[in-house]
N, CA, C and O atoms as a GROMACS GRO file, in nm:
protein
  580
    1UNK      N    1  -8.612   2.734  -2.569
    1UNK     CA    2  -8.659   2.677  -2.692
    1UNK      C    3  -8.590   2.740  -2.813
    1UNK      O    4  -8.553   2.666  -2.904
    2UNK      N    5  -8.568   2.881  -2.821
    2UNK     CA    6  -8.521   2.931  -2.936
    2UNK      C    7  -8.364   2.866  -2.921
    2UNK      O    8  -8.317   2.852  -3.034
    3UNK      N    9  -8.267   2.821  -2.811
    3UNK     CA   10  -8.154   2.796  -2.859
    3UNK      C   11  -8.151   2.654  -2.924
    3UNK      O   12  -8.076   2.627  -3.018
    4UNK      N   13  -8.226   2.577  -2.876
    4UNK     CA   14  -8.263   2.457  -2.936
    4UNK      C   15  -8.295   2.432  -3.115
    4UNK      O   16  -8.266   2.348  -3.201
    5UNK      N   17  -8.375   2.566  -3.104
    5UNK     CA   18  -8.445   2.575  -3.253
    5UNK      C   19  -8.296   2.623  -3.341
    5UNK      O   20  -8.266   2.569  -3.447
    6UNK      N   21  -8.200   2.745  -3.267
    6UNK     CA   22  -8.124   2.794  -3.361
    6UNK      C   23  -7.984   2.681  -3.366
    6UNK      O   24  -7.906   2.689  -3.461
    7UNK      N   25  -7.962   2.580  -3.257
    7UNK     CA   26  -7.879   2.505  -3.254
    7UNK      C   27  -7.893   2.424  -3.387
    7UNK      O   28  -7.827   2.438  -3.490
    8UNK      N   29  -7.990   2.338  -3.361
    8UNK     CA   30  -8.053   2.214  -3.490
    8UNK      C   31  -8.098   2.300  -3.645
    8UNK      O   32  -8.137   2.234  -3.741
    9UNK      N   33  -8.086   2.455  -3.653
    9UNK     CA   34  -8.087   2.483  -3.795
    9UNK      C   35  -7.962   2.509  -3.804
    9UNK      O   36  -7.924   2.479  -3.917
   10UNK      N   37  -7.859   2.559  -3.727
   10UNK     CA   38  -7.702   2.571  -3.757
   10UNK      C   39  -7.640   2.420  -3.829
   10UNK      O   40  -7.567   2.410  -3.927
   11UNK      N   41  -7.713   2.280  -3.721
   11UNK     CA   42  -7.660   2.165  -3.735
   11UNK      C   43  -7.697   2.141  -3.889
   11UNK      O   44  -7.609   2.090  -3.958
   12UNK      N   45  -7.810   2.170  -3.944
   12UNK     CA   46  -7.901   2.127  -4.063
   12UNK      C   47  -7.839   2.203  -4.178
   12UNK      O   48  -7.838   2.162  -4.294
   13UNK      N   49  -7.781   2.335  -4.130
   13UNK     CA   50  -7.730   2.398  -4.279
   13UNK      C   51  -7.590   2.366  -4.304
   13UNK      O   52  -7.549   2.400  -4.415
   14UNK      N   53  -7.491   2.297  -4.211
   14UNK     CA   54  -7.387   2.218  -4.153
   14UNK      C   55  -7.410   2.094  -4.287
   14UNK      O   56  -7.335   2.079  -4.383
   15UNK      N   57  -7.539   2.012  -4.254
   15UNK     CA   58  -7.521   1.887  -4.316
   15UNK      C   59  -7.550   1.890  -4.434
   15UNK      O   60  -7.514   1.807  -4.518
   16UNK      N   61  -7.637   2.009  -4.455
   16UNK     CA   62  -7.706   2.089  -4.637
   16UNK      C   63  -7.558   2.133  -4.683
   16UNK      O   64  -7.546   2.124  -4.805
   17UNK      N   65  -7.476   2.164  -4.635
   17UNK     CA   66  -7.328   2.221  -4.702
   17UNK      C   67  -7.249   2.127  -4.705
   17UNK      O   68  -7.158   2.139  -4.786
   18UNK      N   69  -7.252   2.001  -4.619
   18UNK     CA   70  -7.153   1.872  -4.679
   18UNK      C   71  -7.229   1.805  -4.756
   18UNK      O   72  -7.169   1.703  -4.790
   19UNK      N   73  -7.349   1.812  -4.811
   19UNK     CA   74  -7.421   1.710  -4.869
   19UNK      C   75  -7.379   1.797  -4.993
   19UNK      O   76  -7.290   1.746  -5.061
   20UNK      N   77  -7.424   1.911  -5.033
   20UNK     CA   78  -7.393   1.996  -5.175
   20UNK      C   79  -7.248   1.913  -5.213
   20UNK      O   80  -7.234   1.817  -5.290
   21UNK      N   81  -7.102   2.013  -5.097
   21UNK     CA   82  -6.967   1.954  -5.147
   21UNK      C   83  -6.960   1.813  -5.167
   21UNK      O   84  -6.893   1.772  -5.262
   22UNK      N   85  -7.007   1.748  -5.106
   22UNK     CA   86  -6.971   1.594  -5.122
   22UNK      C   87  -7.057   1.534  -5.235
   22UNK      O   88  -7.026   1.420  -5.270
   23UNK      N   89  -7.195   1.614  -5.319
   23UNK     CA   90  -7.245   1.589  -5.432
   23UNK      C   91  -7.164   1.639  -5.606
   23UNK      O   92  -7.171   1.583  -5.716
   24UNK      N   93  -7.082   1.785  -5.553
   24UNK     CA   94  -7.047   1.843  -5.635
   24UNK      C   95  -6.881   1.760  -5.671
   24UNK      O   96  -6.803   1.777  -5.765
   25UNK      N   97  -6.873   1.677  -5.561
   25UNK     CA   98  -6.692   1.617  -5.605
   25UNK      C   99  -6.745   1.496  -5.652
   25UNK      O  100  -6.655   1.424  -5.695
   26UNK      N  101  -6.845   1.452  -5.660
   26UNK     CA  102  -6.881   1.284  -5.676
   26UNK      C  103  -6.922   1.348  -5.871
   26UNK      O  104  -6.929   1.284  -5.976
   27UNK      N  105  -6.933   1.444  -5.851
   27UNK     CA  106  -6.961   1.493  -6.046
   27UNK      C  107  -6.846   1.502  -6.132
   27UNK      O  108  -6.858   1.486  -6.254
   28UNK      N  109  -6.708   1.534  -6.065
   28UNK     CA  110  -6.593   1.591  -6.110
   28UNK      C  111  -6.508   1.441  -6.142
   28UNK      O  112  -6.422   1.380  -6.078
   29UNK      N  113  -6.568   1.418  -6.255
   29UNK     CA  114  -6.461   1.240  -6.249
   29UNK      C  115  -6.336   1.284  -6.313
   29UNK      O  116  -6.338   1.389  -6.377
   30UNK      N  117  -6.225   1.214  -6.303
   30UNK     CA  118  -6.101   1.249  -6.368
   30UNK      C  119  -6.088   1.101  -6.481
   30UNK      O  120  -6.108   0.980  -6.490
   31UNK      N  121  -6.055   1.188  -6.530
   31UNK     CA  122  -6.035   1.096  -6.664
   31UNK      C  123  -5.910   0.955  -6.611
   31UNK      O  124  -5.806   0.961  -6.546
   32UNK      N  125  -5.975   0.853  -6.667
   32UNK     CA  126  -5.855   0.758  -6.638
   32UNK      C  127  -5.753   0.735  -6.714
   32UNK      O  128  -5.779   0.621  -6.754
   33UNK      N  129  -5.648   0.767  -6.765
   33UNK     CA  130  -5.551   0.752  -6.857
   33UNK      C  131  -5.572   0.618  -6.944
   33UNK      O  132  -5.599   0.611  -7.064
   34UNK      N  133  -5.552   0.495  -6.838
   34UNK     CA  134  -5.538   0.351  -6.858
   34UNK      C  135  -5.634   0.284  -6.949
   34UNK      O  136  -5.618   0.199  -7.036
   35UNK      N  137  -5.775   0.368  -6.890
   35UNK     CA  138  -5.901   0.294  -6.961
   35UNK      C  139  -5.959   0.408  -7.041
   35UNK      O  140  -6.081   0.413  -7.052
   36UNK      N  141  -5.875   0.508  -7.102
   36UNK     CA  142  -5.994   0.614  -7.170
   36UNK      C  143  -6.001   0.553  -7.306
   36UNK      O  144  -5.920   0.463  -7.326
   37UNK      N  145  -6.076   0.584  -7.394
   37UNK     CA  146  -6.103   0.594  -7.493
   37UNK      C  147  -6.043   0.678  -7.601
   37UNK      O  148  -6.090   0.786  -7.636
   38UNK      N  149  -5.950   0.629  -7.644
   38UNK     CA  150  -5.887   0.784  -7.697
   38UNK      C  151  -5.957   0.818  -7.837
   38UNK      O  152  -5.971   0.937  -7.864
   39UNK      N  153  -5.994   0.736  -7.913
   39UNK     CA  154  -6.063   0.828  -8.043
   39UNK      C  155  -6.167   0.899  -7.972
   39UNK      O  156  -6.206   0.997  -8.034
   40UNK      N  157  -6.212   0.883  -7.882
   40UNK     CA  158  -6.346   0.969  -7.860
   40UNK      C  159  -6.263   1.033  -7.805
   40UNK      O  160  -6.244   1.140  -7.863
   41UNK      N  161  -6.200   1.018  -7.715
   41UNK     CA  162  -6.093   1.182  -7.624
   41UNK      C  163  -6.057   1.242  -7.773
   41UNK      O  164  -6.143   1.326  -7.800
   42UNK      N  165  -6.001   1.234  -7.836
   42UNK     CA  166  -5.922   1.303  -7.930
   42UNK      C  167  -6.028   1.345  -8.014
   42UNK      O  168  -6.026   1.465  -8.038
   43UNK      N  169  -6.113   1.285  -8.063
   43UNK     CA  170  -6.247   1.344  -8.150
   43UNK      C  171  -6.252   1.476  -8.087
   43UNK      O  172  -6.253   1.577  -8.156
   44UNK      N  173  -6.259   1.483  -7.903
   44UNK     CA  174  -6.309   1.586  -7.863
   44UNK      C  175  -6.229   1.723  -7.851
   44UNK      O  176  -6.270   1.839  -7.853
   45UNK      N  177  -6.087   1.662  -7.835
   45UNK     CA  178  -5.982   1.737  -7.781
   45UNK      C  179  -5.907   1.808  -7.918
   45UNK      O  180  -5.866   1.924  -7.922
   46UNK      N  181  -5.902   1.741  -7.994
   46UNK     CA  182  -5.859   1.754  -8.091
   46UNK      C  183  -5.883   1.742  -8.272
   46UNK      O  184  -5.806   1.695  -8.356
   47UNK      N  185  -6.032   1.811  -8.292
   47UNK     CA  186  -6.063   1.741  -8.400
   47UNK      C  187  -6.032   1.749  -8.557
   47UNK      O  188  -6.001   1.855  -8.612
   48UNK      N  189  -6.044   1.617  -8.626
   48UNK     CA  190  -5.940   1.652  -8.722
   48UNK      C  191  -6.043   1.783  -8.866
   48UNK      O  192  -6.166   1.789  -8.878
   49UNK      N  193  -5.964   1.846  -8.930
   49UNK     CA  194  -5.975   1.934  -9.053
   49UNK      C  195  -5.967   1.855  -9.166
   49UNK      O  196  -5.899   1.753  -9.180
   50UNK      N  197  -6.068   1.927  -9.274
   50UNK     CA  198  -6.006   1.901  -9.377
   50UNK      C  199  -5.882   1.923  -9.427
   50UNK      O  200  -5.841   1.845  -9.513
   51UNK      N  201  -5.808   2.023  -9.386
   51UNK     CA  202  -5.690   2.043  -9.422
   51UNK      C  203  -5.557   1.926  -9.304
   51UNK      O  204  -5.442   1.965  -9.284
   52UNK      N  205  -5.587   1.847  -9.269
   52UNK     CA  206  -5.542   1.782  -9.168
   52UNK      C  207  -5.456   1.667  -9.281
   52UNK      O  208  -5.506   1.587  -9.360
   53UNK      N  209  -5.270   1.702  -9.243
   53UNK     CA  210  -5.187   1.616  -9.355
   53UNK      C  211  -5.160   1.489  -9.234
   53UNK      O  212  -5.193   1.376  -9.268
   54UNK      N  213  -5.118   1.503  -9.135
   54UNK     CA  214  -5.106   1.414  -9.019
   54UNK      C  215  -5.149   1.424  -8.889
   54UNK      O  216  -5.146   1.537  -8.838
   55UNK      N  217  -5.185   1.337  -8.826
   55UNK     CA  218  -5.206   1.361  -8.703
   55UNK      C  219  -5.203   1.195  -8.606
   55UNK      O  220  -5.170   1.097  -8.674
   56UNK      N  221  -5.227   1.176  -8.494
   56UNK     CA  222  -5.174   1.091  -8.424
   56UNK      C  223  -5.243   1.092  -8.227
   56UNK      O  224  -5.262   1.204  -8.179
   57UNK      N  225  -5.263   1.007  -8.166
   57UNK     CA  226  -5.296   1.058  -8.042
   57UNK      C  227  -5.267   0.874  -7.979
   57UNK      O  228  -5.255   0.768  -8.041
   58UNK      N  229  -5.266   0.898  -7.872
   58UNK     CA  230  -5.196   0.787  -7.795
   58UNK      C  231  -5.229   0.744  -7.636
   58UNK      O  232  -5.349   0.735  -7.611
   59UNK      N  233  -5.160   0.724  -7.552
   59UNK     CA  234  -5.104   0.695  -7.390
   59UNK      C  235  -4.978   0.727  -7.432
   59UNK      O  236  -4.919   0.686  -7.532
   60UNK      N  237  -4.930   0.831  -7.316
   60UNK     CA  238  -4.775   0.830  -7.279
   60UNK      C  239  -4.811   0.707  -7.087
   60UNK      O  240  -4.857   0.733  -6.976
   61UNK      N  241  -4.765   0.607  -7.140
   61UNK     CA  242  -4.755   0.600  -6.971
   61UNK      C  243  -4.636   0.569  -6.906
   61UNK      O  244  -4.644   0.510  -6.797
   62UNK      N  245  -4.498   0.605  -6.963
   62UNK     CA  246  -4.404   0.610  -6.875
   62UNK      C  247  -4.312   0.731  -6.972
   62UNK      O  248  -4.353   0.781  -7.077
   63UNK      N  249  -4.191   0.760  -6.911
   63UNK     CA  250  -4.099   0.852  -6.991
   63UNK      C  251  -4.054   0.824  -7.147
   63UNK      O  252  -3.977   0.898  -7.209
   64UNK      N  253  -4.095   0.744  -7.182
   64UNK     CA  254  -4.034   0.697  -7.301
   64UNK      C  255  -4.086   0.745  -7.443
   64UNK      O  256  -4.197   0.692  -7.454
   65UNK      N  257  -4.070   0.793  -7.515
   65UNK     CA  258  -4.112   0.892  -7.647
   65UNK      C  259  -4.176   0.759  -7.705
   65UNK      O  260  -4.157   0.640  -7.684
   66UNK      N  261  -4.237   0.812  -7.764
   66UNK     CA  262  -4.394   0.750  -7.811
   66UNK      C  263  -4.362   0.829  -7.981
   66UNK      O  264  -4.370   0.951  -7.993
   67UNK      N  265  -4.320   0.717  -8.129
   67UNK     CA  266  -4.217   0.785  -8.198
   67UNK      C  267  -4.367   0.754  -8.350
   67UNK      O  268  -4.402   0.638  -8.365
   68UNK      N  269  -4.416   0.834  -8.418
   68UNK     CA  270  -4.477   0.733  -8.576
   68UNK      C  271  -4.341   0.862  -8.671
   68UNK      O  272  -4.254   0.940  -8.631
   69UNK      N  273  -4.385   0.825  -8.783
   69UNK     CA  274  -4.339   0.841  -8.927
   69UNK      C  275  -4.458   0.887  -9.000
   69UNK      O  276  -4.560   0.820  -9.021
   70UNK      N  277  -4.440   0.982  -9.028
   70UNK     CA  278  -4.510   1.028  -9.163
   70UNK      C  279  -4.461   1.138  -9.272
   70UNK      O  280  -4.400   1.244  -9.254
   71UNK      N  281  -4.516   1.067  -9.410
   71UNK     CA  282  -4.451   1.141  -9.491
   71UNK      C  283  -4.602   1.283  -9.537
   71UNK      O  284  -4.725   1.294  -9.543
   72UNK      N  285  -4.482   1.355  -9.555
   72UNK     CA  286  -4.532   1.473  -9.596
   72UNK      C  287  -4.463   1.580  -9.724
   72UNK      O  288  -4.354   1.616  -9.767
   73UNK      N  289  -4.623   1.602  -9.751
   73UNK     CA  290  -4.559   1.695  -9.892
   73UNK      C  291  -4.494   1.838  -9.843
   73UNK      O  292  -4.557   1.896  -9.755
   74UNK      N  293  -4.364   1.905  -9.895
   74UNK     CA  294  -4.318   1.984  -9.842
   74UNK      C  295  -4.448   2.140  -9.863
   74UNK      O  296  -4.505   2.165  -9.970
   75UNK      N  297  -4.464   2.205  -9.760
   75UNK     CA  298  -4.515   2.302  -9.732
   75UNK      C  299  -4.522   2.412  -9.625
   75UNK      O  300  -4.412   2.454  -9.588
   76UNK      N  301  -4.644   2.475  -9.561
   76UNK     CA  302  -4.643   2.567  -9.486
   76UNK      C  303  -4.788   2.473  -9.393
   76UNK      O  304  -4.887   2.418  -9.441
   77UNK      N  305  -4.743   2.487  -9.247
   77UNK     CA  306  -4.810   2.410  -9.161
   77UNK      C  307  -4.847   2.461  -9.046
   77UNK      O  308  -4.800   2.573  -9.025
   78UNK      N  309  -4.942   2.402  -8.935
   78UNK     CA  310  -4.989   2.450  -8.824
   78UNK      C  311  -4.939   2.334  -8.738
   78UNK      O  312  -5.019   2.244  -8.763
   79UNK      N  313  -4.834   2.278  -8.633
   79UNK     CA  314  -4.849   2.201  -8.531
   79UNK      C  315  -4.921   2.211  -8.432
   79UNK      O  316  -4.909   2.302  -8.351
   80UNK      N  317  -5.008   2.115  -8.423
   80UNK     CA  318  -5.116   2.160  -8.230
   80UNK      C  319  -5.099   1.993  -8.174
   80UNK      O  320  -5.110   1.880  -8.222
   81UNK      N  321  -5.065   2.060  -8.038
   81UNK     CA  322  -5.042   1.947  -7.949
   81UNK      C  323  -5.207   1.927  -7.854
   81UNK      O  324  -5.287   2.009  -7.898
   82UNK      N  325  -5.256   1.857  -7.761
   82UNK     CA  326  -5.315   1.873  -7.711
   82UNK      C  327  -5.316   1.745  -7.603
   82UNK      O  328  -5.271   1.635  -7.634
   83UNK      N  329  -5.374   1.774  -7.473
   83UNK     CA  330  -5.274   1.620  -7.378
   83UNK      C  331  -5.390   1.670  -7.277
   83UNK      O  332  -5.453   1.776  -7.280
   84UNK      N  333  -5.399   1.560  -7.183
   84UNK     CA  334  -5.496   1.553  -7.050
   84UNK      C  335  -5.400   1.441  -6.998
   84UNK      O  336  -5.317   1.371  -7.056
   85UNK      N  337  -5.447   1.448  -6.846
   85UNK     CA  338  -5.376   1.444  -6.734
   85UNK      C  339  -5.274   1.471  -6.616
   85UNK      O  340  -5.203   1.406  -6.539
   86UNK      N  341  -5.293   1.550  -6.632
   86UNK     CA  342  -5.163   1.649  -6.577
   86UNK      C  343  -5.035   1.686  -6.628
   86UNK      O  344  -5.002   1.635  -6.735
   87UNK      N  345  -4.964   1.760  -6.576
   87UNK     CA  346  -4.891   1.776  -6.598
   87UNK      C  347  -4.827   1.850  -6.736
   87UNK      O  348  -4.906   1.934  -6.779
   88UNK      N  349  -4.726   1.839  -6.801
   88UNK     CA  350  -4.704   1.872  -6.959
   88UNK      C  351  -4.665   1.752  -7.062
   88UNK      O  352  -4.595   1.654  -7.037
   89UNK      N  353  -4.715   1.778  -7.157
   89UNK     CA  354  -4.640   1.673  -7.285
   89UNK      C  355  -4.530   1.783  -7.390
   89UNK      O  356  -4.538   1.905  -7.397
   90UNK      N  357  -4.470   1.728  -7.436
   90UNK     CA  358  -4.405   1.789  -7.542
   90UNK      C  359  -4.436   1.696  -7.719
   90UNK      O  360  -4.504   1.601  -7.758
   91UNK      N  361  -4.376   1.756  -7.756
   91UNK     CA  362  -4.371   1.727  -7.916
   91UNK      C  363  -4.243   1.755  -7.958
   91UNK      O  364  -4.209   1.869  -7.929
   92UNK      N  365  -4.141   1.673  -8.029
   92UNK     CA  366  -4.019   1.704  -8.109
   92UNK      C  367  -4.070   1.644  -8.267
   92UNK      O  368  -4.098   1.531  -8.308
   93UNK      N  369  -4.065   1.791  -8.335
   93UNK     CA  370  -4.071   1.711  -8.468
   93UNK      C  371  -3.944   1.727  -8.586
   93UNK      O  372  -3.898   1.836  -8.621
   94UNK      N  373  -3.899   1.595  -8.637
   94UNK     CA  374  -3.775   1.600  -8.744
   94UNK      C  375  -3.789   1.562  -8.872
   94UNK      O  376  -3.803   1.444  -8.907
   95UNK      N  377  -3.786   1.682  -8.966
   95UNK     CA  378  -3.740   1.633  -9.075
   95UNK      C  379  -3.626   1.644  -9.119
   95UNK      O  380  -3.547   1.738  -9.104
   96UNK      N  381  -3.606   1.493  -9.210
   96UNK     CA  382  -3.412   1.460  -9.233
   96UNK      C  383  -3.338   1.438  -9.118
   96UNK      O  384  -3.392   1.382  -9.022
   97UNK      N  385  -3.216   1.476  -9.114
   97UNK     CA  386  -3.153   1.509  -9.006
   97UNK      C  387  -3.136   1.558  -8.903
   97UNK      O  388  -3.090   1.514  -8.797
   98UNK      N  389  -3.204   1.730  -8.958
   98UNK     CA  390  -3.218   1.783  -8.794
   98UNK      C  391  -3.345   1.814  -8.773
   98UNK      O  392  -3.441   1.782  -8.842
   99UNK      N  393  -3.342   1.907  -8.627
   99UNK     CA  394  -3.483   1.880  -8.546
   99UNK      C  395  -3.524   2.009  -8.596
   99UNK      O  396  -3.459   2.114  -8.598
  100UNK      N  397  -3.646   1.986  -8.639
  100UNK     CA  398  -3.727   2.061  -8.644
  100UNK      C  399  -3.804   2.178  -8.559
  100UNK      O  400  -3.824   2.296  -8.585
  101UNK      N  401  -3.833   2.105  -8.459
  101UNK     CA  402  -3.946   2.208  -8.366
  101UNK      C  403  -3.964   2.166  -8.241
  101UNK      O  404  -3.951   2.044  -8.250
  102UNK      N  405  -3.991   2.197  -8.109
  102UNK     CA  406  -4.024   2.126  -8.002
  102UNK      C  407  -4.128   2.211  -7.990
  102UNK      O  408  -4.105   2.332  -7.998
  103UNK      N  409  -4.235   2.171  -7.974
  103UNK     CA  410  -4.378   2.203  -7.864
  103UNK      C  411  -4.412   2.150  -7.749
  103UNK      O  412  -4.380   2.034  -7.723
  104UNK      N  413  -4.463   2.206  -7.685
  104UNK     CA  414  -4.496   2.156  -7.523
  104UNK      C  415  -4.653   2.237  -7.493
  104UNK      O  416  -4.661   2.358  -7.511
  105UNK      N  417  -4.746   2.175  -7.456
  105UNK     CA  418  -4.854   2.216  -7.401
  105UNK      C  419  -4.873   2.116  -7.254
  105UNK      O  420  -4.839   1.999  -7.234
  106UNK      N  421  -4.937   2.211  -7.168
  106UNK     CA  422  -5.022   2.151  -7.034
  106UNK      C  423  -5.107   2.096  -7.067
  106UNK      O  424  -5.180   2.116  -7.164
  107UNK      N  425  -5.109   1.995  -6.965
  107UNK     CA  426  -5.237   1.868  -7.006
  107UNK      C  427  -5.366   1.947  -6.874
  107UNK      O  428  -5.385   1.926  -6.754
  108UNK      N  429  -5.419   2.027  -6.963
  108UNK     CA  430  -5.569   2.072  -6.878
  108UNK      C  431  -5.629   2.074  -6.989
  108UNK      O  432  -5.722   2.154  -7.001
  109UNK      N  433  -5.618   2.050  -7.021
  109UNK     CA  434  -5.745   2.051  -7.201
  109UNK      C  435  -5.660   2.186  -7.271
  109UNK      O  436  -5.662   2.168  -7.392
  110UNK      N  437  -5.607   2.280  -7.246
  110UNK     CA  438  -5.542   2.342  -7.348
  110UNK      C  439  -5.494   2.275  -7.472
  110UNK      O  440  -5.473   2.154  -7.468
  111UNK      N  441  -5.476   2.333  -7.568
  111UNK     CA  442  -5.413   2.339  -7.721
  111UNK      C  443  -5.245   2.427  -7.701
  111UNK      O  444  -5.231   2.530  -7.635
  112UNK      N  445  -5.150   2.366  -7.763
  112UNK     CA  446  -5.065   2.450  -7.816
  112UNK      C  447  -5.052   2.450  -7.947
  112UNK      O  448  -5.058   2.333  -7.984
  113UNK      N  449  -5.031   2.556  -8.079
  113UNK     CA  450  -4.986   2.534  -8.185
  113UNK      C  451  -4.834   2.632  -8.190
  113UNK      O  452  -4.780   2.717  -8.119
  114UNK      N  453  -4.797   2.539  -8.363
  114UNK     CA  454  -4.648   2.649  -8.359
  114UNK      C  455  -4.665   2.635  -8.532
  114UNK      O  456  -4.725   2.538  -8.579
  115UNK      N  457  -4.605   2.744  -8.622
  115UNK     CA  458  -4.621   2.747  -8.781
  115UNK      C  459  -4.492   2.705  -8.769
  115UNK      O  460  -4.395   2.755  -8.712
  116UNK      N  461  -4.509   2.561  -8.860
  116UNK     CA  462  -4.376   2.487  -8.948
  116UNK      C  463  -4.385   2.515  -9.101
  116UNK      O  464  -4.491   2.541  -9.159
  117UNK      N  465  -4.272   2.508  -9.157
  117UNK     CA  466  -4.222   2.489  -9.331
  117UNK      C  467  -4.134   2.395  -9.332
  117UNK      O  468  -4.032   2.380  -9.265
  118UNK      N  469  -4.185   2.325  -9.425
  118UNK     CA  470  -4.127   2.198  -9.400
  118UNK      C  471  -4.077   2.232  -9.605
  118UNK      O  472  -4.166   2.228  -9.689
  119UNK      N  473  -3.966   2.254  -9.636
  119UNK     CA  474  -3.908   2.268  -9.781
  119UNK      C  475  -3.909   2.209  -9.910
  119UNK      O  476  -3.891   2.243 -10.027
  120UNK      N  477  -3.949   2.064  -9.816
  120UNK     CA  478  -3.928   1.936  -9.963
  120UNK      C  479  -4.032   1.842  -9.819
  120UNK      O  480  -4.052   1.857  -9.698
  121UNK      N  481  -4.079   1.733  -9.945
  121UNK     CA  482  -4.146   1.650  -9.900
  121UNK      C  483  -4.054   1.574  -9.864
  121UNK      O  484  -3.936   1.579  -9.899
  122UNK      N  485  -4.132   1.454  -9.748
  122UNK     CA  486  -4.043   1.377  -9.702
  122UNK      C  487  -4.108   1.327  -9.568
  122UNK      O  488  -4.220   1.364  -9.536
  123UNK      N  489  -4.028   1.236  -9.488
  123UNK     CA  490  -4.048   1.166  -9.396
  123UNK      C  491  -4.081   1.235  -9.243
  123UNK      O  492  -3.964   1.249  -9.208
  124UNK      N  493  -4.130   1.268  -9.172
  124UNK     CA  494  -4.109   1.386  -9.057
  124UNK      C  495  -4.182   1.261  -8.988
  124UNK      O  496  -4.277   1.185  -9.006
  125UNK      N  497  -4.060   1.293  -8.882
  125UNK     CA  498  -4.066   1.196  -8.766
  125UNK      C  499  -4.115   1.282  -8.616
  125UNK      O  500  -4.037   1.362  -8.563
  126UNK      N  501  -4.207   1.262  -8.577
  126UNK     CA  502  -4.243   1.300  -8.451
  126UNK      C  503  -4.272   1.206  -8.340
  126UNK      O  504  -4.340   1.104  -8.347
  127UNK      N  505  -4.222   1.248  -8.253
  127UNK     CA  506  -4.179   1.178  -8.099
  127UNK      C  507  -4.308   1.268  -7.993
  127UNK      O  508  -4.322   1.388  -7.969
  128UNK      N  509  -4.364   1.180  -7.960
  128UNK     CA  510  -4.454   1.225  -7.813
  128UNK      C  511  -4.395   1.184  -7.641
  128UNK      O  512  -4.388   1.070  -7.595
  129UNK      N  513  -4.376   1.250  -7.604
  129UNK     CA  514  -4.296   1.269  -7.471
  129UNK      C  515  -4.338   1.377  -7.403
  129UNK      O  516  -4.384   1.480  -7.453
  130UNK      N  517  -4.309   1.330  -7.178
  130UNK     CA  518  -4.360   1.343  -7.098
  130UNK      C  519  -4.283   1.275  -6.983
  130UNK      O  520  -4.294   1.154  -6.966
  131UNK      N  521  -4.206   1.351  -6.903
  131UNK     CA  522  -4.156   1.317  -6.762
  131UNK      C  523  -4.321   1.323  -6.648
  131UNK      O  524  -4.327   1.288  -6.531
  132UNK      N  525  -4.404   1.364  -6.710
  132UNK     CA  526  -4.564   1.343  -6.599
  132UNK      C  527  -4.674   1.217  -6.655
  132UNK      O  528  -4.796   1.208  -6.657
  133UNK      N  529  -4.593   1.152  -6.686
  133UNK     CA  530  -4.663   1.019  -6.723
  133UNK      C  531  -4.730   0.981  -6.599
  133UNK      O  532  -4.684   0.999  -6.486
  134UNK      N  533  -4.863   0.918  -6.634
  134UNK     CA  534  -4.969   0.862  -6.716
  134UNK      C  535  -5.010   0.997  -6.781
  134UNK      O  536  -5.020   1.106  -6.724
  135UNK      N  537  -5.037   0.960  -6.940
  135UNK     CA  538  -5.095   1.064  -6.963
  135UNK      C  539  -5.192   1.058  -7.149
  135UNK      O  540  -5.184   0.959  -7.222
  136UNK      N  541  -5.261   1.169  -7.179
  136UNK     CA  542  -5.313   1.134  -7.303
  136UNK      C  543  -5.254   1.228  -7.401
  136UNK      O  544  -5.238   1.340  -7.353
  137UNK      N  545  -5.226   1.218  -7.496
  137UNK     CA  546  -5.217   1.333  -7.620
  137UNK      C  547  -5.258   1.310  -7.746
  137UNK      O  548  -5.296   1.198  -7.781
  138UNK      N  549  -5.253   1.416  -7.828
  138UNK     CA  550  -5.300   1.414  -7.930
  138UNK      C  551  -5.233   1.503  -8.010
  138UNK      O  552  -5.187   1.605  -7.960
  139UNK      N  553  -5.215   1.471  -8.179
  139UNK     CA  554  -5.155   1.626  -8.224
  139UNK      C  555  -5.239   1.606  -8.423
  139UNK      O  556  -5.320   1.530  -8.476
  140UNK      N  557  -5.185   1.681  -8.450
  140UNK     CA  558  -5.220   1.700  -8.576
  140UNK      C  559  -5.170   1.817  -8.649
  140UNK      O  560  -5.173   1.922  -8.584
  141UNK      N  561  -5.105   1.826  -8.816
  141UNK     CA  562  -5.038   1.891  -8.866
  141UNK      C  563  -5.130   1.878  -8.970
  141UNK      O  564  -5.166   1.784  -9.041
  142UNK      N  565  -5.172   2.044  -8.956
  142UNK     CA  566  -5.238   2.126  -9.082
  142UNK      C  567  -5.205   2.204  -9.194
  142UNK      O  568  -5.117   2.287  -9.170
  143UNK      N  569  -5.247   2.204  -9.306
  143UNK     CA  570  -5.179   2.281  -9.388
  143UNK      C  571  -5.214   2.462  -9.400
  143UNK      O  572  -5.326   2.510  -9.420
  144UNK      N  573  -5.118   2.517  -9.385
  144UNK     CA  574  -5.155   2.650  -9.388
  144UNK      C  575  -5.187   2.708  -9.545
  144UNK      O  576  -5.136   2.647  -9.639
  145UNK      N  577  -5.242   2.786  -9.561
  145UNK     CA  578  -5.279   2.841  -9.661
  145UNK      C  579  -5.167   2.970  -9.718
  145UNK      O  580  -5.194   3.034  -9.820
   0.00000   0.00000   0.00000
């Protein structure tokens, strides 16, 4: 009788430990690139400041730079990238002619920032790009004090 009894509680704490794991992965949703929501992703991921001169958030879903325009008064700045779905995104930002800055953060919910001076106002063109497409990002350029 006791092997009976200790067999069927081995079997029972067996099915109590796939029932937990198989409750605890059914909680872990992954974000869908295709169908997220991005002002609310980015509200969360990335939210904007009062001191906030530009900012921008999107889908990367294939290799192809993802490009806006904005003008800006020349100053002293904060770049932060921020991206979900795997892998990494980058950031190239240009004012005028040449390039400015590249940033790159991992898409796990991390932040990257980098301090820009940008000399004279003007047009600064930033490109969002990613060889780990599907993916989300977000960025925004703050003014430093």
């Amino acid at each position: 009788m006791s092997f009976r009894c200790s067999a069927l509680t081995h079997a029972l704490r067996w099915v109590a430990a796939a029932g937990i794991v198989a409750s605890l992965t059914g909680c872990t949703q992954q974000l869908s690139v295709e169908t997220a929501d991005i002002p609310s992703w980015e509200a969360t991921a990335l939210p904007t400041t009062a001191t906030t001169v530009a900012e921008g958030a999107g889908r990367i879903l294939d290799t192809q730079p993802v490009i806006s325009t904005e003008n800006v008064p020349g100053g002293s700045y904060t770049l932060t990238l921020a991206c979900e779905g795997g892998g990494k995104a980058f950031l190239t930002a240009r004012a005028g002619e040449g390039e400015l800055i590249r940033l790159g953060a991992a898409c796990n919910g991390a932040r990257e920032s980098i301090k820009i001076d940008l000399p004279e106002a003007g047009p600064l063109e930033i490109a969002a790009s990613s060889v780990d497409a599907p993916l989300l990002y977000a960025y925004h350029l703050v003014a430093r004090n």
